[in-house]
Kinemage of the C-alpha trace (Angstrom):
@kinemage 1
@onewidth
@group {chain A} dominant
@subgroup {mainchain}
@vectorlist {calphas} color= white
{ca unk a 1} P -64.454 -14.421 35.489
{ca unk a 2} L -63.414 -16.450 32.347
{ca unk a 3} L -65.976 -15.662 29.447
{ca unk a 4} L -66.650 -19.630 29.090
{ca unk a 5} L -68.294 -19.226 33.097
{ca unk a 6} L -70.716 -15.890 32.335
{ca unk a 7} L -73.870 -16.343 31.584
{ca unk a 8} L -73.893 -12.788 29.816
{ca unk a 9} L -71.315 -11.421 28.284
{ca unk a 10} L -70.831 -7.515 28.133
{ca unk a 11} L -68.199 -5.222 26.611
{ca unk a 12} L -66.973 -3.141 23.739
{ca unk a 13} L -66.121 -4.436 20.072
{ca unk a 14} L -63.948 -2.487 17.728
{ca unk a 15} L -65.954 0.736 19.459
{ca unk a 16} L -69.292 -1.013 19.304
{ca unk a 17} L -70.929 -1.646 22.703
{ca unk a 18} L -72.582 -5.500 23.032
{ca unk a 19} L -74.781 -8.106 24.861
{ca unk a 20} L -73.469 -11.829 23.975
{ca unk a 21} L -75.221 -14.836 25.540
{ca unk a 22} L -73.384 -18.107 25.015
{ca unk a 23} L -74.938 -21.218 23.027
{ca unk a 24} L -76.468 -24.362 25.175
{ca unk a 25} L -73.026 -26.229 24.368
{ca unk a 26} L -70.264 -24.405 24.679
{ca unk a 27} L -68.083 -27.781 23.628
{ca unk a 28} L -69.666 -28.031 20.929
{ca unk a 29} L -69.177 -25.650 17.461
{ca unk a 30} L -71.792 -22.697 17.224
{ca unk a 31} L -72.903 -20.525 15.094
{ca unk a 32} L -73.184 -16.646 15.623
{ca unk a 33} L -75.764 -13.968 14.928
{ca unk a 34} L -75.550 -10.411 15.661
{ca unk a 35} L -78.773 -7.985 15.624
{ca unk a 36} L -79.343 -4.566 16.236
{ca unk a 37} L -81.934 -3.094 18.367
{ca unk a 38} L -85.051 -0.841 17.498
{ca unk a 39} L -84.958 3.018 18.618
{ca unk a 40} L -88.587 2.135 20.307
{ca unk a 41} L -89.156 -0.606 22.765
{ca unk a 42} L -87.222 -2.820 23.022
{ca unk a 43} L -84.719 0.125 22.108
{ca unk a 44} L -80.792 -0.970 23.550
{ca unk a 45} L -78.861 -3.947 23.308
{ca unk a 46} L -79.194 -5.308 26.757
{ca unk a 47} L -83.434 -4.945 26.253
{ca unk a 48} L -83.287 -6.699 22.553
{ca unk a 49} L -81.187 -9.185 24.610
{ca unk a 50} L -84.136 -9.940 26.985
{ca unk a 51} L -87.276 -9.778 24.977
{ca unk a 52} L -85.457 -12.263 22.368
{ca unk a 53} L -82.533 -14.124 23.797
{ca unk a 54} L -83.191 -17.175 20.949
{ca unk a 55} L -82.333 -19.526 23.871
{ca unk a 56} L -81.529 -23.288 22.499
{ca unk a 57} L -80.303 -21.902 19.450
{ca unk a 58} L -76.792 -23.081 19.165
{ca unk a 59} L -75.155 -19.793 18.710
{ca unk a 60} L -73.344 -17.310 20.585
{ca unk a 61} L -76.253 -14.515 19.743
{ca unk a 62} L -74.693 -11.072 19.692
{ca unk a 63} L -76.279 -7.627 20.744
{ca unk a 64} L -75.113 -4.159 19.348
{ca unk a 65} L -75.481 -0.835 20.258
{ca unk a 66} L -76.562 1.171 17.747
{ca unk a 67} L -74.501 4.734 17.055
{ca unk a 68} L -75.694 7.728 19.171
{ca unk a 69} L -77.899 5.865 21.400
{ca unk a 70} L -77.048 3.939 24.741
{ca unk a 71} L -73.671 4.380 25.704
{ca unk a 72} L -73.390 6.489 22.376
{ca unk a 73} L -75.917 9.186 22.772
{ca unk a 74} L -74.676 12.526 21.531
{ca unk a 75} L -73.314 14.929 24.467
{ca unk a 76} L -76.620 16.691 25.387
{ca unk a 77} L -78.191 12.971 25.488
{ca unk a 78} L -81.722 11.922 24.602
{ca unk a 79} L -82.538 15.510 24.897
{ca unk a 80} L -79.755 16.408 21.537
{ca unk a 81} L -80.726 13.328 19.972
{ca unk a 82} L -84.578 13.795 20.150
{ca unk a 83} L -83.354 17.726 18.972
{ca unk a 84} L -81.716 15.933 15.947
{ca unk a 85} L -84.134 13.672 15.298
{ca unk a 86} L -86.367 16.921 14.499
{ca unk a 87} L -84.219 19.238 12.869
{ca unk a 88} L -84.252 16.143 10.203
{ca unk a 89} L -84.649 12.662 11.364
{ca unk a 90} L -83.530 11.448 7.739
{ca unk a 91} L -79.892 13.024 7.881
{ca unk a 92} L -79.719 13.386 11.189
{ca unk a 93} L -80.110 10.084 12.216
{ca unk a 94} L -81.245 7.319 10.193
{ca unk a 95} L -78.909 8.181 7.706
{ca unk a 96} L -76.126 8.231 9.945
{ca unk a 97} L -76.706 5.620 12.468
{ca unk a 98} L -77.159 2.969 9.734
{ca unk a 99} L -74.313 3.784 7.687
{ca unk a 100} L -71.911 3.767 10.906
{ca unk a 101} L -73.321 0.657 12.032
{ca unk a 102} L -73.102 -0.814 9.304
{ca unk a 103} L -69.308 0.275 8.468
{ca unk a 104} L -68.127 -0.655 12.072
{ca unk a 105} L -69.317 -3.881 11.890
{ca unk a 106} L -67.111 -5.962 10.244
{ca unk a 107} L -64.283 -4.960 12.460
{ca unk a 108} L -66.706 -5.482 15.210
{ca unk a 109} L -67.265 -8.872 13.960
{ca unk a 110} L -63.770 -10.161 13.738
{ca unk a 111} L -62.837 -9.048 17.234
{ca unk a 112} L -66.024 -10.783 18.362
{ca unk a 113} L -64.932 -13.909 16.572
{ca unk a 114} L -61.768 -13.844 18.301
{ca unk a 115} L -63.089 -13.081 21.856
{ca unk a 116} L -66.124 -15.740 22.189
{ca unk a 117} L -65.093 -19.171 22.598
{ca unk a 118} L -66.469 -21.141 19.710
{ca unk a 119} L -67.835 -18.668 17.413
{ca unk a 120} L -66.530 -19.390 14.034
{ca unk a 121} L -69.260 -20.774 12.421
{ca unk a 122} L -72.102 -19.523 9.847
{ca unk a 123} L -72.647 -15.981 10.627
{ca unk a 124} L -76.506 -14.940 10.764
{ca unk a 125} L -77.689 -11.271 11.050
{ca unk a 126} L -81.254 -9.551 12.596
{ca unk a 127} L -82.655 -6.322 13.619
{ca unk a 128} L -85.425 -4.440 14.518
{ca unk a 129} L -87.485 -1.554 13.401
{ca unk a 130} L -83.882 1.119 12.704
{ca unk a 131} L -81.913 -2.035 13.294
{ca unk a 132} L -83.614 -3.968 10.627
{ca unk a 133} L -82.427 -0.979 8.087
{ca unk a 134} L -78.363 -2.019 9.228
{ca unk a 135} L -78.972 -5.787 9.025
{ca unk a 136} L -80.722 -5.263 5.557
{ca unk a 137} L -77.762 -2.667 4.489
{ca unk a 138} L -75.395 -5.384 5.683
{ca unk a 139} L -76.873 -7.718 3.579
{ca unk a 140} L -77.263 -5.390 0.369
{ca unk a 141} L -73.603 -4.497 1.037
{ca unk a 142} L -71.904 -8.047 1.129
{ca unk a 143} L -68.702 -6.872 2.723
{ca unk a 144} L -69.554 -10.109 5.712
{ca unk a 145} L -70.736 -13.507 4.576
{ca unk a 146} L -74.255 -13.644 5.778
{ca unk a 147} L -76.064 -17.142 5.793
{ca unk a 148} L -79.247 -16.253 7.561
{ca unk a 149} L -80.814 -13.317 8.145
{ca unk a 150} L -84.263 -11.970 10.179
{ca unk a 151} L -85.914 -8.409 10.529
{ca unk a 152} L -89.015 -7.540 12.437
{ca unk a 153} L -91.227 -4.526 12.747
{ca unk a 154} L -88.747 -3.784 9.745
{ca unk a 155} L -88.150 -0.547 7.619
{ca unk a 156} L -88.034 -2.334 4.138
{ca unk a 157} L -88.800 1.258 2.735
{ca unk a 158} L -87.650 4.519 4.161
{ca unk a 159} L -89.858 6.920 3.021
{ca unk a 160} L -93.446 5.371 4.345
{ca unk a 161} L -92.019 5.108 7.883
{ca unk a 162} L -91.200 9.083 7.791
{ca unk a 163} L -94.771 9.251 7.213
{ca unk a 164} L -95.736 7.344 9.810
{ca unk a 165} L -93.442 9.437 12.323
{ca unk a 166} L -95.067 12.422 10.575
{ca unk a 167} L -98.423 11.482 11.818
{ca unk a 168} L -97.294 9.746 15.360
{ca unk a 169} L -95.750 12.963 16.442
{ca unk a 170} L -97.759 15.593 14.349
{ca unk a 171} L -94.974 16.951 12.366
{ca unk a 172} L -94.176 17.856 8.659
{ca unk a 173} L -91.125 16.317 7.488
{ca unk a 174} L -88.747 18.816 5.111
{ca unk a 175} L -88.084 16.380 2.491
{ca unk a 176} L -85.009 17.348 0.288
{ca unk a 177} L -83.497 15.972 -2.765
{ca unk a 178} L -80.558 14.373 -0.259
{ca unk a 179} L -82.804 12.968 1.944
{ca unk a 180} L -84.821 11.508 -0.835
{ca unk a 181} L -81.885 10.196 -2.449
{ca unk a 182} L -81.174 8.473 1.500
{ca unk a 183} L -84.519 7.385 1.510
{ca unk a 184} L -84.148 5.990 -2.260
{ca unk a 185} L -81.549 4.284 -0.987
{ca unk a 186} L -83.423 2.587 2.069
{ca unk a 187} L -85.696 1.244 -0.078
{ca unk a 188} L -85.106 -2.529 0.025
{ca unk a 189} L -88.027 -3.502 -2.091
{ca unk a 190} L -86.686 -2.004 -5.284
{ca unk a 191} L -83.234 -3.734 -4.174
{ca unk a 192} L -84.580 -7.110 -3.100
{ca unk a 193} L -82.499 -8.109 -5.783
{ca unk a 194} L -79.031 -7.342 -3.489
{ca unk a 195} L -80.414 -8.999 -0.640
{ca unk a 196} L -78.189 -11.849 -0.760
{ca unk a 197} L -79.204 -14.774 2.229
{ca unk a 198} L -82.668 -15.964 2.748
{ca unk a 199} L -84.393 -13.352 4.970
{ca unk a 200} L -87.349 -13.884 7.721
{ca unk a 201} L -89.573 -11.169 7.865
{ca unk a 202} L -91.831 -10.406 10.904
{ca unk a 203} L -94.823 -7.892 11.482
{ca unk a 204} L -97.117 -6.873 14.108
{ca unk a 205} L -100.681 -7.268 13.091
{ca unk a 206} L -101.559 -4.115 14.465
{ca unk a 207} L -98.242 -2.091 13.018
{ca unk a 208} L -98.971 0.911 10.887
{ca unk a 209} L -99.623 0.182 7.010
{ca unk a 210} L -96.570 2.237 6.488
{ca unk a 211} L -94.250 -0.552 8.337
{ca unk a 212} L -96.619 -3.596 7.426
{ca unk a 213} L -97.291 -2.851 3.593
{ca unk a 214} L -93.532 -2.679 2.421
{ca unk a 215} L -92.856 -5.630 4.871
{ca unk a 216} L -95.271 -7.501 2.737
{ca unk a 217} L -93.951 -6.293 -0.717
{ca unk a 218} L -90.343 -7.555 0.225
{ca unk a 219} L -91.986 -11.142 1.181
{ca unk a 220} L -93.589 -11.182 -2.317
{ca unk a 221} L -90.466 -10.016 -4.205
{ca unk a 222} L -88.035 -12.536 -2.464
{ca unk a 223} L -90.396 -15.289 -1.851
{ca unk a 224} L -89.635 -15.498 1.370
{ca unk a 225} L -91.365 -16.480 4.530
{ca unk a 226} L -93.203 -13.762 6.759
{ca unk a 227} L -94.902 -14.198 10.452
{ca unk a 228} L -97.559 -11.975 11.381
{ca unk a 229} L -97.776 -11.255 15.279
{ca unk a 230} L -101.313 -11.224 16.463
{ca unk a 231} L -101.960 -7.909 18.218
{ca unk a 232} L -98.269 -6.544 18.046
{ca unk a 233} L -97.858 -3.128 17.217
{ca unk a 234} L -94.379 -1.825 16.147
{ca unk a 235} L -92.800 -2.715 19.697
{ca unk a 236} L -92.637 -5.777 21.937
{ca unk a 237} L -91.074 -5.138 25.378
{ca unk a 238} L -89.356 -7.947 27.206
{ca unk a 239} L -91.940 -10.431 28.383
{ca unk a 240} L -94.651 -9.864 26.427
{ca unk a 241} L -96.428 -12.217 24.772
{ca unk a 242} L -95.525 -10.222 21.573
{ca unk a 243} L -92.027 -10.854 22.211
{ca unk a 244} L -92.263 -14.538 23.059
{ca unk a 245} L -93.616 -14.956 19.503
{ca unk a 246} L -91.109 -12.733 17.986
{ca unk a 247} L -88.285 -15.046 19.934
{ca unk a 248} L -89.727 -18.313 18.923
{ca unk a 249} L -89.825 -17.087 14.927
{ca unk a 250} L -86.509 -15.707 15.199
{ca unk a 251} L -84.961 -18.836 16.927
{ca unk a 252} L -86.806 -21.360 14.718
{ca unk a 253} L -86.019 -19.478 12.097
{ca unk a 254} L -81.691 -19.858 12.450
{ca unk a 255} L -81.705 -23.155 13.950
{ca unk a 256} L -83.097 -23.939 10.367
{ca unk a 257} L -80.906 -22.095 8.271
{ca unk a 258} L -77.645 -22.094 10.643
{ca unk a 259} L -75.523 -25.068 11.050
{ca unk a 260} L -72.557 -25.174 13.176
């Protein structure tokens, strides 16, 4: 079946497994955003895809996998990963999941440009929760022209949301000097400044401080516009009324800010 007649397109990008769903027109130009997903619910491509499919928003919106999860888990699966995660969830995996996302990605997005009908115009970028901490890197980074960009349930600040795992799972976290100086890094409030296309920010009302609190310093430092999601917590599965809201910021949000 010829892309232009799917619904949903699925496949494999310069390494990079993906969910695409097409814009309303496809004879018309669109725009095209790519997002990452969170590592909680909604936690792969094809479940970001469904809780917040921005439908009417004329754009080919793009789904990636993030690095060792999905398709990409770690031989040993969720089982090695979770092991990973805590040995040292800093260098273990936040550290390198972002920084390969973020370095496969503009390979990823050429090919994608070159495989969807349509999609040359203004790029826009998203993520969630560990996605939000590529799409923010992406931005920082500069190596894509980014026009738009929108994070929610994000990690503007490394550190806190260690903190916040530390007391979710009962744990003690062996911070080093590398993984502070990884966390120091993934701190986006003290490089607002780098963050170089307007940015959406959205929060659950009933996240932890540790997600909600830096969230709210990056609004104030870039002057930017933030939506608070009554009762959300740090996830929103498909369906929700959580997720609903979080689709109807995010697509508001680019048909604003995107124009084919």
């Amino acid at each position: 079946m010829r892309i232009a007649e799917q619904e949903t397109v699925e496949g494999v990008v310069a390494g990079v497994p993906f969910v695409a769903l097409p814009p309303p027109d496809r004879a018309a130009p669109a725009a095209l955003v790519a997002g990452w997903h969170l590592m909680e619910v909604p936690a792969s491509e094809q479940a970001f895809a469904e809780a917040v499919p921005m439908t009417g928003l004329q754009a080919w919106r793009v789904y990636l996998g993030l690095p060792l999860t999905g398709a990409r888990l770690p031989e040993g699966g969720p089982a090695e990963l979770f092991r990973r995660a805590s040995e040292d969830a800093v260098l273990n995996v936040f550290e390198p999941v972002t920084e390969q996302a973020v370095a496969e990605f503009p390979a990823a997005l050429a090919e994608l440009r070159s495989r969807l009908p349509g999609a040359a115009g203004p790029l826009g970028v998203f993520g969630g929760s560990a996605g939000s901490l590529v799409a923010l890197e992406v931005l920082a980074r500069g190596d894509v022209a980014v026009e738009a960009a929108a994070v929610v349930s994000p990690v503007a600040r490394l550190a806190p949301v260690i903190g916040r795992n530390e007391r979710l799972f009962d744990v003690t976290y062996p911070w080093s000097p590398r993984s502070r100086a990884v966390a120091d890094r993934y701190d986006f409030v003290r490089r607002a400044g780098e963050l170089g296309a307007p940015l959406l920010i959205v929060t659950g009302e009933a996240d932890d401080a540790a997600v909600r609190e830096p969230a709210e310093a990056l609004r104030e430092k870039l002057g930017t516009e933030l939506v608070t999601v009554e009762g959300m917590a740090h996830e929103f599965a498909p369906g929700t009324p959580a997720a609903a809201r979080v689709d109807a910021a995010f697509s508001d949000w680019f048909a604003r800010r995107l124009r084919a």
